[in-house]
C-alpha positions, 0 to 999 in steps of 0.5 A: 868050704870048711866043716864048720860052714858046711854044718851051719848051712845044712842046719839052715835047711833043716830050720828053715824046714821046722818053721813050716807052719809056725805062723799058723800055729801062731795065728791059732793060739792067738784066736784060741787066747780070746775065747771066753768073755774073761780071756786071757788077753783080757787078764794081761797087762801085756802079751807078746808073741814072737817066732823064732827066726831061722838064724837064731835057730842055728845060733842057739845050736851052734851056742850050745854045742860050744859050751859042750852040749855036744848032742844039742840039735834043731829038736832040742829047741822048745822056744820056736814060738814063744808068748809071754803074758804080763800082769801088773801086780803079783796078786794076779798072777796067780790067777792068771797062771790059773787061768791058762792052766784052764786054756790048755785043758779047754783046748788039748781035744779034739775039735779045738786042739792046739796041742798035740797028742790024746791027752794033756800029759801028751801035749804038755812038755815042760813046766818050771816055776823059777822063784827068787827069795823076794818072790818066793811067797808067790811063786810057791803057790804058784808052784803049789796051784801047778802041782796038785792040777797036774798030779790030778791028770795024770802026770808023775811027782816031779814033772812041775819043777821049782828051781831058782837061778843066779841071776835072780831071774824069776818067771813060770815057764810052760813048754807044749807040743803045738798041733798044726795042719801043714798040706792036710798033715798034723806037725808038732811045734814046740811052743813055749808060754812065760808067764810074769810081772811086769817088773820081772820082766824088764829085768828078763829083758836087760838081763837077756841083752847083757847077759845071756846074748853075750855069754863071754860075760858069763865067764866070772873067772875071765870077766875084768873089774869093770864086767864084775861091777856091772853083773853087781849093779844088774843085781841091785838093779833086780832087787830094787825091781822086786821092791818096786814089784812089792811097793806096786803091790801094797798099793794096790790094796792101799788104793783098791780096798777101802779100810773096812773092807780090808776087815770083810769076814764071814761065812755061811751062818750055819758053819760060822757058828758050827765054829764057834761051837768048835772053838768054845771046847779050846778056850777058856769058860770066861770066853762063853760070853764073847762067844755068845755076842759074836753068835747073835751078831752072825745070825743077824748079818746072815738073816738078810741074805735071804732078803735082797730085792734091789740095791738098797738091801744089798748095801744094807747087807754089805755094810753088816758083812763089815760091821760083823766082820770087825767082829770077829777080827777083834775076837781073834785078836782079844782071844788068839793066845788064850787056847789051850797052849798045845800045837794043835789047839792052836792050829785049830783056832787058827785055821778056823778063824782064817776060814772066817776071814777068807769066807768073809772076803767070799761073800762081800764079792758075792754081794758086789757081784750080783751073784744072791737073789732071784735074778742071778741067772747068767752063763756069761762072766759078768764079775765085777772088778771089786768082786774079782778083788775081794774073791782074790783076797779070799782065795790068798787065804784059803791057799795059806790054809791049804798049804797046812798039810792037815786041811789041804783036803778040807772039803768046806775050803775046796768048796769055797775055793771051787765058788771062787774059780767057778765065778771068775770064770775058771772052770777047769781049777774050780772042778779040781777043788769042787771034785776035792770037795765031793771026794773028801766029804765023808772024811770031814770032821765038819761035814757029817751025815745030816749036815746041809752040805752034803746036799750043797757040795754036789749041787755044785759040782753038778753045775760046774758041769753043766757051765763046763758043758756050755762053754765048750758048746760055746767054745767049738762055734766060735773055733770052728767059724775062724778055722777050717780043716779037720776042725770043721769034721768034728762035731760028733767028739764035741757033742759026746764031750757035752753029753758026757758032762751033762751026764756027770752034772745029773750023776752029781746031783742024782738021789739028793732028795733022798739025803737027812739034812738035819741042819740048814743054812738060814740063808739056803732055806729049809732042808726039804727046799734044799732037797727039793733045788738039788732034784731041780737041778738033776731033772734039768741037766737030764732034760738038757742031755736029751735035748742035745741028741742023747737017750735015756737009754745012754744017760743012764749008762754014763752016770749009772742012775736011774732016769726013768718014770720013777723019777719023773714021778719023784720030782714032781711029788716036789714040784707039783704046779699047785703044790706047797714048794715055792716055784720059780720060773726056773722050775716052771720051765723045767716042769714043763719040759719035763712033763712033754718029755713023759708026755704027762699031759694033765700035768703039763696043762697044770704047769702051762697054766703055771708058766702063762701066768708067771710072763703075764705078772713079770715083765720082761726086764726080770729075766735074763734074754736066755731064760726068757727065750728058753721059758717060751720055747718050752710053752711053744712045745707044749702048746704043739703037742697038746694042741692048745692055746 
């Protein structure tokens, strides 16, 4: 037996070694992609898994080692399982590259681990984002979107690569070190994610057949005539692909968005006509009365928002959005090249009349998606696919803008763009943009000391917390019914992850009440109400923290505020049964809880009293299963411990 076939014998052992346990670590991503009611399988066009055979091991190696790698071994392999995600448009293909960022962070700790090591720095390899020029737009803000989730935990400039290849090739490439059980002990498997279009990808796969799996083509120098002509039509063949891709693309809107839509703008009224404040200072006097049109016309279109009761209004609301939204982009239009001629004026006026435009997009979804009124309360995804498109839109926009170095760190922007992710049901890129927000309020031109969002950027971050809290709740029962093991013995580290963002959601929400809020969105209500919504939500998420196993005691030492009497007494100067505060069921159930929690009798009857009598004029239909199950648990409660019926 010759050297040659001697070491490719010893190199099948060895890969038939490795392969030990990749079925399972298969079969684990695979029950890990369905989590979540908006999974990545449901995102896809297309997923397709495979595991490397041990033959193509020894290839790979062998291959290498012949085109001088002389070092490369069985280790160097990052592909012995490989997923590849497909999607139709390239519009969705940042959000879905967003969510699966979400996947790794939801399942890099213990007890739903699949991947190896302590942190996410430990269980991710490798990222590279390969762009073509046609495709260049896209995947820069993929490459960008990449980039700020990862220096965000930790890992060094530089880890998330750009680079480009000769054969036009174009793909995001994510490399992971799987974690999986074999006999009761912990391997590491090397799993590699591509995510892509459709139309990149049958451009992978013929170019993979031709090219790469016969790599005496790849030899120019050597190649006859006939080879040269057909490396040139595979390249024709990519670049009508792409135009393929882009013609897809601009279909989907043409088909997707009616006309008026396309032109959906707006914002919260209170910052919409802070902007108008802010761009009469860069446009010349004969403006003001352009300026004071578009004024009413905003006050009026968000003045119904605070009115929607059933579907007529919401129409009714929607066909104003349009009509205001026509507005403004007839402003910018009739208007643009009339600010002060210097680069930062013009800046200015583009990035504040670009925020109108995304924000415009934000609201029309959150009007198609249900998500304004008193009956919004739901955990599970329910955002409808028109939502999806006109928060898709929004988010392009907002990209654009951060990609200006001098807004990336705009607060209002992130906070939107947290509102985005957080109702598509991506939790983990809403935190980095809602925790942005948080970090950069102090330092913004727009969100001043007295300004309503100072109360509103916290209150959201908290909640974020608090969804993030639920899912993983929601994400271990599910685990740990389809796996047994070490999963199965880990429900302490489970529940100190939820306690801990229970605490975050109080420390967030904690000591609004005590803000100036001199200002107030018309749609939001008045300041003290604002105030008084935060305190709900601080109160609430403390309850919960105690309700899951937690004590003052360690409530107080994570989030290093005061749950106390103290603070009882505070919200209920708010929140008092009988007082001026508009209360809803929401707050009763929370009241209520609150006082058994302080064992405040007196004022747990007042509030008994309060939540009989709101079930008694509501019927159940009103209120969403959880709520309505939540609301009389806690009557149950009282009415045990204050012995009364």
């Amino acid at each position: 037996m010759d050297e040659f076939e001697s070491e490719r014998r010893r190199l099948m052992r060895d890969a038939n070694k490795m392969l030990v346990g990749a079925d399972k670590m298969l079969r684990l991503i695979n029950n890990a992609l369905e989590f979540g009611s908006n999974s990545i399988l449901d995102q896809s066009y297309s997923v397709k898994s495979r595991i490397k055979t041990a033959g193509s091991l020894v290839e790979k190696v062998l291959t290498k080692r012949a085109e001088g790698d002389v070092d490369y071994t069985l280790e160097c392999v990052t592909d012995i399982v490989g997923f590849r995600f497909l999607v139709l448009f390239k519009q969705d293909l940042t959000s879905l590259v967003s969510s699966f960022v979400d996947f790794l962070n939801k399942f890099h700790s213990e007890p739903t681990s699949i991947l190896a090591g302590e942190s996410l720095v430990e269980g991710v390899k490798e990222i590279i984002v390969y762009k073509t020029n046609v495709s260049e737009e896209s995947y820069l803000a993929i490459f960008s979107q990449l980039k700020s989730f990862f220096k965000h935990h930790g890992f060094p400039d530089g880890f998330v690569k750009l680079d480009s290849k000769d054969t036009k090739y174009s793909s995001v490439h994510i490399v992971v070190n799987g974690l999986v059980y074999v006999g009761g002990q912990a391997k590491t498997i090397p799993v590699e994610f591509q995510l892509r279009t459709v139309f990149e990808d049958i451009w992978g796969e013929v170019e993979h057949r031709l090219i790469y799996k016969n790599r005496r083509l790849q030899d120019m120098e050597d190649s006859s005539i006939r080879q040269r002509m057909g490396q040139i039509l595979l390249g024709n063949l990519k670049d009508q692909l792409d135009v393929g891709s882009e013609a897809a693309d601009r279909a989907y809107f043409e088909l997707l968005f009616e006309h008026s839509v396309e032109t959906a703008k707006g914002s919260a009224s209170s910052r919409a006509l802070l902007v108008l404040d802010k761009i009469q200072d860069i446009l010349p006097e004969n403006a003001a009365s352009a300026i004071s049109t578009l004024r009413e016309e905003i006050v009026s279109t968000y003045s119904v928002l605070s009115n929607l009761s059933d579907e007529q209004s919401v129409e009714a609301a929607a066909s104003g959005f349009r009509q205001m939204c026509t507005s403004i982009e007839d402003f910018d239009k009739a208007w643009s090249d009339s600010c002060v001629q210097n680069e930062e004026s013009v800046s200015k006026f583009r990035y504040m009349v670009d925020m109108e435009i995304a924000a415009g997009y934000y609201w029309q979804g959150q009007l198609a998606s249900q998500q304004i009124g008193g009956a919004s309360y739901r955990f599970e995804d329910s955002t409808s696919k028109e939502a999806r498109k006109y928060f898709e839109k929004a988010r392009r926009i907002y990209f654009d803008i951060a990609s200006m170095s001098a807004y990336a760190n705009d607060p209002i922007l992130n906070l939107r763009l947290g509102e985005i992710f957080r109702n598509t049901h991506q939790l983990r890129a809403a935190q980095v943009y809602f925790e942005t927000a948080h970090t950069a309020m102090d330092r913004s031109d727009w969100v001043g000391k007295g300004s309503i969002f100072e109360s509103i950027i916290p209150r959201q971050l908290g909640y974020l917390y608090w969804l993030q809290s639920m899912e993983l709740s929601q994400a271990y029962s599910d685990f740990s019914e389809q796996e047994s093991g070490p999963v199965n013995h880990a429900s302490q580290a489970v529940t100190d992850q939820i306690l801990t963002k229970l605490a975050n959601a109080f420390s967030a929400t904690y000591g609004l009440d005590q803000l100036t809020i001199t200002t107030a969105d018309k749609e939001r209500g008045n300041p003290e109400r604002e105030k008084a919504v935060a305190y709900n939500n601080a109160m609430s998420y403390a309850l919960e923290f105690i309700e899951r196993g937690g004590s003052r005691q360690r409530l107080n030492e994570i989030s290093e505020n005061g749950f106390d009497l103290d603070f009882y007494k505070r919200f209920y100067t708010y929140y008092a049964p009988d007082g001026p505060m508009e209360i809803d069921i929401r707050m009763v159930e929370t009241g209520l809880n609150s006082a058994l929690l302080f064992d405040d009798i007196d004022h747990g009857l007042a509030w008994l009293k309060r939540a009989h009598a709101w079930l008694q004029k509501r019927p159940d239909d009103v209120l969403q299963d959880v709520l309505l199950r939540r609301v009389k648990r806690a009557v149950a409660k009282a009415e045990n411990a204050w012995n009364t019926d």
